[in-house]
C-alpha positions, 0 to 999 in steps of 0.5 A, a space after each residue: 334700729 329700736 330693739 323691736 325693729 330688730 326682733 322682728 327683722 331678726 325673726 323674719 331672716 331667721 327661715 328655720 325659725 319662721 313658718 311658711 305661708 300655707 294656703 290653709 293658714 291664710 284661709 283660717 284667718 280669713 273667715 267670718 262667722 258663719 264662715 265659723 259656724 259652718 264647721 261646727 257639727 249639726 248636733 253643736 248648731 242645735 245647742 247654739 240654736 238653744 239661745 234666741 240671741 244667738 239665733 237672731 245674730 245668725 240670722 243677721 249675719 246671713 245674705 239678704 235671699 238667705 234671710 228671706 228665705 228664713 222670714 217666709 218659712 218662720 211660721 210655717 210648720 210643714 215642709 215647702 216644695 223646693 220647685 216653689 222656693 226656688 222660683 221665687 228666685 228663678 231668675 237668679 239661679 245661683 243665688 238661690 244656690 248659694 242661699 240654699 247651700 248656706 242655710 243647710 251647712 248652718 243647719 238652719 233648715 234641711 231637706 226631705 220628703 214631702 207625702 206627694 213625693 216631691 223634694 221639700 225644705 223645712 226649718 230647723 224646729 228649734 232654731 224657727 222656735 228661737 228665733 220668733 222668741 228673740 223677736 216676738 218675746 215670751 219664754 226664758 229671759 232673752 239674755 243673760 246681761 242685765 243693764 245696771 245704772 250709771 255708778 259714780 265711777 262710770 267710764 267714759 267711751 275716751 277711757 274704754 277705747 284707751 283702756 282696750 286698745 292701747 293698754 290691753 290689746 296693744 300689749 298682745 301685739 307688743 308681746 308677739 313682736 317682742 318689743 320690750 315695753 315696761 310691765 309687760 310680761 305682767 299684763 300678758 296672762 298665762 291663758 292670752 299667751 297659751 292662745 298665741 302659742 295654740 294659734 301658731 303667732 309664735 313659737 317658744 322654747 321657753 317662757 323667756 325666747 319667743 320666735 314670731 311665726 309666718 302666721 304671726 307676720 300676717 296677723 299683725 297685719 291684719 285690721 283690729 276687728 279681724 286680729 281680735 276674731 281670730 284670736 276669740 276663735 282660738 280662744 273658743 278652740 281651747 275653752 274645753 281644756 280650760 274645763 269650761 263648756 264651749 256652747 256657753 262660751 260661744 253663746 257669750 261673746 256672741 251676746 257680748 256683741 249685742 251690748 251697748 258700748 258705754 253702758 254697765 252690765 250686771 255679772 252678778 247673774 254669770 256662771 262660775 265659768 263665764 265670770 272666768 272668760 269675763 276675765 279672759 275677755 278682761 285681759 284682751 280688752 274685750 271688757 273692761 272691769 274696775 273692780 271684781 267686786 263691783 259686780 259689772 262690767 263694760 263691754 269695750 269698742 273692741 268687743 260691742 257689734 264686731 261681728 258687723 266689722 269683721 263682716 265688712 272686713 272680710 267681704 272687702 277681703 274677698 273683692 277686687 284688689 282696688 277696693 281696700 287700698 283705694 276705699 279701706 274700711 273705716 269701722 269705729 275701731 280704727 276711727 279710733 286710731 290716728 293714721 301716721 302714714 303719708 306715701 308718696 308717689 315716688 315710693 318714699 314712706 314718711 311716718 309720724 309714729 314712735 310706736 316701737 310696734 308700728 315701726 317694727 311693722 313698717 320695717 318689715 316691707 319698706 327700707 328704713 333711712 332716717 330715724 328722727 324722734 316721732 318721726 322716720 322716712 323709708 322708701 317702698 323697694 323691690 327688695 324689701 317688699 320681696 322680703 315681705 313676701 317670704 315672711 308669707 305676707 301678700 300684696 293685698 295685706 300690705 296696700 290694706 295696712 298701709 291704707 288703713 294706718 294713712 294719714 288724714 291728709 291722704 283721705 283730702 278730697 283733692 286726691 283721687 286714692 288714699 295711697 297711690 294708685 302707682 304704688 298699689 299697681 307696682 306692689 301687686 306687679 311684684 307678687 305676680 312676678 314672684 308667683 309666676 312659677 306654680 309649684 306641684 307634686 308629681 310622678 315622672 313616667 319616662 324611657 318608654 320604649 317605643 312610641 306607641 307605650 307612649 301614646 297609650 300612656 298618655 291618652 289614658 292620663 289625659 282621660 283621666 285629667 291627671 297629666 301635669 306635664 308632657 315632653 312629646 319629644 323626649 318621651 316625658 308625661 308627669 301626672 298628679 300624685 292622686 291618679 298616679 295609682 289608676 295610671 300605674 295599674 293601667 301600665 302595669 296591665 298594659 305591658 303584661 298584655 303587650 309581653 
């Protein structure tokens, strides 16, 4: 097994060193951007809103009744009865509550009082101000990115996507796996290795020691676009301590997602504070620069409409468990990137890589038997994929990945599913079986001494709804921690009458 293989097997067995899969972890790496935007306070939303650009990417990125609601109120200036806009949908009553509902958390618009009394909504006067501006023109200059010409040492696409994935991004992944490549603690910068470490990817004693994290194992998992939003969101998180300002920041990448891949933009007209992120961004692979002194800079694959990825990324997330690993999504990014794996029906993995990372990541959920040069083969096993799962990676992350990374041959029109549809089957069967026992914080009522302080008990937390468990026979009532205090009070007060 190569040295990264046993970094991260080492880290995975290591438990006190790795942490635990929360709810809440998943989550927070499973968002988009309005998903973002949303837990961001109104008063951050309206300096967002300042920007037409930023703006219009909002009102992209909205459900399609959300964006018409926007374009039937852009140029009304006075609130609109809610009875009138909730009928141009009437038919679909949730949907518009979900549209409502999305709008006023992005402050997009809000609710009030019309003279008649009537409940109303009305448009966010800066954002409706912004938004014509980015599509009608007029005002400030739309964008701070100004497109310069083509100069003698003009990249071409192949050299970005190189550059960006293999040279820089590649190197974060490496360095979180602990695979030792040549140059590689000189390509990972202070800021890039503060962000890994704020995101809780890893752990470390010291600059030399680093432990990967539960956290960690599912972001290497992870599609491309989704590993580098999560990773600009905690970026943002920190841009303040860094002594920058973080609407400027927010602003600027998203307008960085709006550039042409390919073309040469001028940093000539960049605050001291965004020429910094520029080289923030630089060191990710977001942007590649040749020079500092050459005054432009070219936004990479990996940087230009990843919005739009991690959009389709994360609605495939949120569907059925057949849709990723039968039709994973193909975004420009991973188009870039040969898939290697060819699974077959009995469980055997056949990979064509000498990546150090990749097979340190397949080690992880299959059992390695043969190790040949650019070439091994495993086998997918109850036990390995258990292992797995208690590093905190779920099903859907390993079938997704394993589609994802498939070999061309796998995507042949001859076959039915890209990885076998057995296979998919057994893995998700393996996770329900290790997730048949839920476990719940609870307090235990027990010894009454008769039958009636039982049943009082008990029909006063069943009213409640707060009983997680009950034995009739041997007098047992387990109830929530949360209406425990109501049940204990109720108790309380009942054996004091019955004394």
């Amino acid at each position: 097994m190569s040295n990264s293989s046993q970094s991260l097997a080492s880290a995975a067995s290591n438990n006190g060193n790795v942490r635990s899969k929360t709810t809440e972890e998943s989550d927070e790496m499973n968002i988009d951007l309005l998903g973002y935007l949303g837990q961001l306070s109104p008063a951050i939303l309206n300096q967002l809103y300042e920007s037409p650009v930023s703006c219009l990417a909002v009102f992209q990125e909205l459900p399609s009744l959300a964006q018409n609601f926007v374009l039937r109120l852009l140029f009304i200036e006075q609130p609109i009865p809610q009875a009138l806009i909730s009928s141009w949908v009437r038919s679909i009553s949730s949907d518009y509550n979900d549209a409502a509902e999305i709008l006023s958390r992005l402050n997009i618009w809000r609710s009030c009082t019309m003279q008649s009394g009537l409940p109303g909504r009305q448009l966010n006067a800066v954002y409706q101000k912004n938004l014509k501006t980015s599509w009608l023109g007029g005002g400030a200059p739309r964008s701070i990115f100004t497109p310069m010409s083509n100069d003698k040492h003009q990249p071409d696409i192949g050299t970005l996507d190189n550059y960006s994935i293999n040279k820089r991004w590649d190197y974060i992944l490496n360095y979180m796996a602990g695979v030792k490549l040549k140059d590689l603690d000189e390509s990972i910068g202070e800021i890039t290795r503060k962000v890994i470490c704020e995101a809780g990817l890893i752990e470390s004693e010291d600059t030399q020691e680093i432990t990967i994290t539960a956290s960690g194992f599912q972001f290497l998992l992870m599609d491309i676009s989704l590993q580098i939003w999560f990773f600009l969101r905690k970026y943002l998180g920190l841009v303040e301590n860094f002594g920058f300002n973080f609407i400027e920041c927010l602003s600027f990448v998203i307008e960085l997602n709006y550039l042409t891949l390919g073309k040469s933009y001028s940093t000539n007209d960049l605050s001291d504070s965004l020429q910094a992120v520029l080289q923030h961004l630089r060191e990710m692979g977001l942007v590649y620069q040749r020079k500092r002194k050459d005054g432009r800079f070219y936004p990479t694959r990996l940087m230009v409409r990843l919005f739009e990825s991690v959009r389709r990324n994360f609605r495939s997330t949120q569907s059925s468990i057949d849709f990723s690993p039968l039709m994973p999504i193909k975004n420009e990014i991973n188009v870039k990137r040969q898939g290697f794996i060819v699974v077959e029906t009995n469980y055997r993995v056949y990979a064509y890589t000498e990546s150090p990372l990749q097979i340190a990541l397949l080690t992880l959920f299959i059992e390695l038997h043969y190790r040949f040069p650019k070439f091994l083969v495993g086998l997918i096993t109850r036990d390995s994929v258990r292992a797995a799962f208690r590093n905190g990676i779920t099903a859907k992350q390993i079938t997704h990945y394993l589609s994802m990374h498939a070999h061309p041959q796998m995507f042949s029109d001859k076959r039915g599913t890209v990885i076998p549809s057995t296979i998919i089957d057994q893995i998700f069967l393996w996770e329900q079986e290790r997730n048949r026992l839920t476990f719940c914080d609870g307090v235990l009522y027990s010894q009454f001494n008769s039958q009636t302080e039982y049943e009082a008990l008990r029909k006063y937390a069943f009213s409640l709804n707060v009983i997680l468990f009950e034995n009739p026979a041997r007098r047992y009532i387990v109830v929530t921690p949360t209406g425990n205090d109501e049940v204990k009070r109720f108790w309380k007060k009942f054996k004091k009458e019955r004394d």
